[in-house]
C-alpha positions as CSV (number, residue, x, y, z in Angstrom):
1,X,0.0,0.0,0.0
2,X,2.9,2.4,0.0
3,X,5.3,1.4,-3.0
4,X,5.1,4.1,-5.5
5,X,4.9,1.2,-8.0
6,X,1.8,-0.3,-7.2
7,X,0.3,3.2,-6.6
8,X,1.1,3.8,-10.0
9,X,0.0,0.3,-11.6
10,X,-3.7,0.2,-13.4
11,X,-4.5,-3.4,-12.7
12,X,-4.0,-6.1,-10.0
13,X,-0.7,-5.5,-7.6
14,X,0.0,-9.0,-7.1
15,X,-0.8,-9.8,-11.1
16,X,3.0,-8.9,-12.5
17,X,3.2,-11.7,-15.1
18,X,0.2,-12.0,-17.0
19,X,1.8,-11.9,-20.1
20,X,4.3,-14.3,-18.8
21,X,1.5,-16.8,-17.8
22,X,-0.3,-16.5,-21.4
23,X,2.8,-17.5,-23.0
24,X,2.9,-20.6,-21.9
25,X,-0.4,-21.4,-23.6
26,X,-0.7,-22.2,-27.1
27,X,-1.2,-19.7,-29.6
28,X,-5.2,-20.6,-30.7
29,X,-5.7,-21.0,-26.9
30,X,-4.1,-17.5,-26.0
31,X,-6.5,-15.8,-28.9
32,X,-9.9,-17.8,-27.7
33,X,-9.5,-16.4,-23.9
34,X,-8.3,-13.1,-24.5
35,X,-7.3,-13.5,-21.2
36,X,-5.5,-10.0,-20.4
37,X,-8.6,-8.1,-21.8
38,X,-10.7,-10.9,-19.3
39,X,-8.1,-9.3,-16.4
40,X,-8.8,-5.6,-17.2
41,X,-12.2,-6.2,-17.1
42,X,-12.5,-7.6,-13.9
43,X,-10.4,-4.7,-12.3
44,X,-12.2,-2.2,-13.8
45,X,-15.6,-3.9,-12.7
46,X,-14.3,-4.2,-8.9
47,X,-12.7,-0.7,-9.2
48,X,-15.9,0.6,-9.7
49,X,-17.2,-1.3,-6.8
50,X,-15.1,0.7,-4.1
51,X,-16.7,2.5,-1.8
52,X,-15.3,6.4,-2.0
53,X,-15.0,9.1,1.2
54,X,-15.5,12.6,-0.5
55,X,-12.8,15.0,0.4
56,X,-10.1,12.4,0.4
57,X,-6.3,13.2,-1.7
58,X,-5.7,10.8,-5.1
59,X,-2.8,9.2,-3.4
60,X,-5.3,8.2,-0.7
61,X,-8.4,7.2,-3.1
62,X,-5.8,5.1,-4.5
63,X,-5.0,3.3,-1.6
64,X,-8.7,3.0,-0.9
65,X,-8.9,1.1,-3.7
66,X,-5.9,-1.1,-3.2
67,X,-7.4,-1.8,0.0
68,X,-10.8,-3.3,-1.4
69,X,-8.8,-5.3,-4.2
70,X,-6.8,-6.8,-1.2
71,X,-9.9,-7.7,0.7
72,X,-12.4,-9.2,-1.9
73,X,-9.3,-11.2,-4.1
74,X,-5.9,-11.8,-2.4
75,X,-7.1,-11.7,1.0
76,X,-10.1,-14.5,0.2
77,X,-7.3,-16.3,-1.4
78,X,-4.9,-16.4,1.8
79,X,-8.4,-16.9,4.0
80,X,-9.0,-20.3,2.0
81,X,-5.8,-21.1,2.0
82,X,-5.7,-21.2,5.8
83,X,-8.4,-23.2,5.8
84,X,-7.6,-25.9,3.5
85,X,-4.0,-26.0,5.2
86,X,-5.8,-26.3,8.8
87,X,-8.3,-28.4,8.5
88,X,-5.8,-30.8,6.5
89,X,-4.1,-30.9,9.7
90,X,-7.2,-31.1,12.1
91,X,-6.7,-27.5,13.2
92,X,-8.9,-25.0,13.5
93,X,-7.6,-21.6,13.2
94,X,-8.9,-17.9,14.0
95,X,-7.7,-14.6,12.2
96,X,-8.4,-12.0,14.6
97,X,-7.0,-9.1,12.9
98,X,-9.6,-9.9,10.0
99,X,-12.5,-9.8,12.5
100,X,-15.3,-7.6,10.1
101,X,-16.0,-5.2,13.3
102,X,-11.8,-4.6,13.4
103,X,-12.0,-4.1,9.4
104,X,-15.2,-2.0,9.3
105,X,-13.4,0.4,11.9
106,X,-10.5,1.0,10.5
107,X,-11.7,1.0,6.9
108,X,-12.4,5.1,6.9
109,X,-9.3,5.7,9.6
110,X,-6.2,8.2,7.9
111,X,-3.0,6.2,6.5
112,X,-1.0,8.1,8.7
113,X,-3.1,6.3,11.7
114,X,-3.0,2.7,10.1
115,X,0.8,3.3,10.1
116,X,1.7,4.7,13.1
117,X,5.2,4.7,13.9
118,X,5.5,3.8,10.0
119,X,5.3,0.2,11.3
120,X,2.4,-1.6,9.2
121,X,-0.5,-1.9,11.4
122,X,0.9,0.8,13.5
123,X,-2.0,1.5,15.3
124,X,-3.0,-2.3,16.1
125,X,0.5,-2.7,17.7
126,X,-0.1,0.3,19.5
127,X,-3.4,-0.3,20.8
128,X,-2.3,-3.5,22.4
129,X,1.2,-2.6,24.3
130,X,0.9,-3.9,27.9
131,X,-1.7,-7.0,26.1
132,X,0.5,-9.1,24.1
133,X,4.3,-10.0,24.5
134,X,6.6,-7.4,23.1
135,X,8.2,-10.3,20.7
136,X,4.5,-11.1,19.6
137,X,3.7,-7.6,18.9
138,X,6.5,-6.3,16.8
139,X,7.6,-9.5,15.3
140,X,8.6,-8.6,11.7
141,X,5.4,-9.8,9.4
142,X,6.3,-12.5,7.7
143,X,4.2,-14.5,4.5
144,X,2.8,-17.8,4.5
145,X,5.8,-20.0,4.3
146,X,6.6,-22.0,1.2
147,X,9.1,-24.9,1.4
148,X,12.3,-24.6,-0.3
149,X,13.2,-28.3,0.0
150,X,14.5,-30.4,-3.2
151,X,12.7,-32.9,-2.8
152,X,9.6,-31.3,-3.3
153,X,11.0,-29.5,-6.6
154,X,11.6,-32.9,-7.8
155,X,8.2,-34.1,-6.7
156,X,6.6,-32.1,-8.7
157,X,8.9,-31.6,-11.8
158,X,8.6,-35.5,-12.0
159,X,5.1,-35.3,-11.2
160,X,4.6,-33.0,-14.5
161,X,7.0,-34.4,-16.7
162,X,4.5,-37.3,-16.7
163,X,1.5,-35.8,-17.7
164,X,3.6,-34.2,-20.8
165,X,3.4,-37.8,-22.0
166,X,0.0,-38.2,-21.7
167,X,-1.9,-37.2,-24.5
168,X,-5.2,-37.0,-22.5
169,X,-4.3,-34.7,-19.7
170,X,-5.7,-31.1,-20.2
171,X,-2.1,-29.7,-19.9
172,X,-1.5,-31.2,-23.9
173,X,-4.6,-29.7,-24.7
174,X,-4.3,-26.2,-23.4
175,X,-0.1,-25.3,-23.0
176,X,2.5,-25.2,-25.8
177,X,4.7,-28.5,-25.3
178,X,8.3,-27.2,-26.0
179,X,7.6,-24.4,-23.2
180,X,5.9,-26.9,-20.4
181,X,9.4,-29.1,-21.2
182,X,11.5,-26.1,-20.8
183,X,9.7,-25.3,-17.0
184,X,9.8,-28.8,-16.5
185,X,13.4,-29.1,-17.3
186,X,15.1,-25.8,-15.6
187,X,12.7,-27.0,-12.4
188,X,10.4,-24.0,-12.9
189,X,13.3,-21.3,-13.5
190,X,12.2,-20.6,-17.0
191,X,9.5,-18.6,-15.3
192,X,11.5,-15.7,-13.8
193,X,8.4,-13.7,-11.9
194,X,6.6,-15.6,-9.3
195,X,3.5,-16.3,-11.3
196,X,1.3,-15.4,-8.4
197,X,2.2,-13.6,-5.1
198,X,5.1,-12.3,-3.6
199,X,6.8,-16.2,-3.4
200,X,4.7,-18.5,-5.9
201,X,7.9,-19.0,-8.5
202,X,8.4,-21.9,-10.5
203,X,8.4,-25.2,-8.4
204,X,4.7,-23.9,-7.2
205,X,3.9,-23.2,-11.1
206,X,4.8,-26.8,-11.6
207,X,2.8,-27.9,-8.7
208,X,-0.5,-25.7,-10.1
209,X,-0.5,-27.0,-13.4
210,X,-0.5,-30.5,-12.1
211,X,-3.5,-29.7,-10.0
212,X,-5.0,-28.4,-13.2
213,X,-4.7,-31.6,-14.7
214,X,-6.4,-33.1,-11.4
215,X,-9.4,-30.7,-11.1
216,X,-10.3,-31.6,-14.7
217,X,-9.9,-35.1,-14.7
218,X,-11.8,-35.7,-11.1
219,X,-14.7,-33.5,-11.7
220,X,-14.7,-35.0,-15.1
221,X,-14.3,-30.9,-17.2
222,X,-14.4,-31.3,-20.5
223,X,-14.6,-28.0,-23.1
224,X,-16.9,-27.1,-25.2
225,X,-16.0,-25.6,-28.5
C-alpha cells in the first residue's frame, strides 16, 4: 500500500506476469481467452465497486482502492488457503485481525493512523502494548511460508514431466509442449516472476498446473467448443 509502484500500476498488484503466464499457452488457446482483456475487465468492474470518502487526496483514493482489491481477491485467497491448510491438519484456526467489526473500523481511519510509527499496522501494535508479548507484537510480518526443500522441486517436476506424456491430460490440450518441457526441465526457473504472489515462483507453477490436470480429470471438465 505504500510502494510508489503499485500506486502507480492500473491493474492487479500482485498480477505482474500475465503476459508471462499467457505464454505458456498455445497460440489458438491464448487468442480464444483473451485473457488479459478478461483481467482488465474484472479490475475495472471491482474498481468501480469501491466504496469512496469525498474529500479524500488521489494518493489516498488510491490506496482506498488497493485496499478493497486486497480484501475481496488476495485476501479471500490467503483466507482459504488457511483453511484448507488447517483443516488438512485437524486444526482449527482464527484470524483475529480480519474480524469484520476490526476491518469496518478502520476501513475510513487516515494512513497516517493505520501506520503509526510507519510500522504496518501501527495503530493495532499500538493499541495492544501492555496485552501481548513485546516479541509477539513487533515480530517482523512474515508471508505464508513455502518450502524450499529439493525434494519437493523434484516431486513435482517429475510429477509433471509425466502428464507431458500423456496425450489425455488437459495440460497437452491447453499449453504449448516445447515451453511446459523447458519449465519442466530448468525445475520452474524458465518462469522468472513468481507467477502469483510475492513467493509462488516456478516449483509452485509446476505444482499448479499438475492440479490443473487433477481438477479436470476428477470432476470429469471437458470443453466445449
Amino acid at each position: 500500500f505504500h510502494r510508489p509502484d503499485d500506486l502507480a500500476r492500473n491493474g492487479f498488484p500482485w498480477m505482474r506476469s500475465t503476459e508471462a503466464r499467457m505464454d505458456l499457452l498455445k497460440e489458438d488457446w491464448r487468442k480464444k481467452l483473451q485473457l488479459d482483456e478478461y483481467v482488465q475487465t474484472r479490475f475495472g468492474e471491482t474498481i468501480a465497486e469501491v466504496p469512496r470518502l469525498e474529500g479524500e487526496s488521489a494518493e489516498d483514493a488510491k490506496r482506498r482502492e488497493l485496499f478493497y482489491l486486497n480484501m475481496i481477491w488476495f485476501m479471500t485467497t490467503l483466507l482459504d488457503r488457511k483453511d484448507r491448510m488447517s483443516m488438512g491438519a485437524s486444526l482449527e484456526v482464527r484470524v483475529p485481525f480480519a474480524d469484520h467489526r476490526l476491518v469496518e473500523y478502520v476501513w475510513n481511519i487516515p494512513w497516517e493512523m493505520k501506520m503509526y510509527g510507519n510500522r504496518e499496522k501501527g495503530i493495532l501494535r499500538k493499541a495492544l502494548e501492555g496485552i501481548l508479548p513485546e516479541e509477539v507484537l513487533y515480530r517482523k510480518k512474515s508471508p505464508y511460508p513455502k518450502t524450499h526443500h529439493p525434494l519437493y522441486t523434484k516431486l513435482v517436476k517429475n510429477w509433471v514431466k509425466e502428464l507431458l506424456h500423456d496425450r489425455s491430460s488437459i495440460l497437452y490440450e491447453f499449453f504449448d509442449a516445447k515451453k511446459l518441457e523447458e519449465l519442466v526441465e530448468t525445475e520452474g526457473k524458465s518462469f522468472q516472476a513468481p507467477w502469483f504472489g510475492q513467493l509462488m515462483t516456478g516449483p509452485q507453477l509446476l505444482a499448479y498446473l499438475g492440479q490443473v490436470h487433477v481438477w479436470f480429470q476428477k470432476y470429469g471438465i471437458t470443453i466445449k467448443e
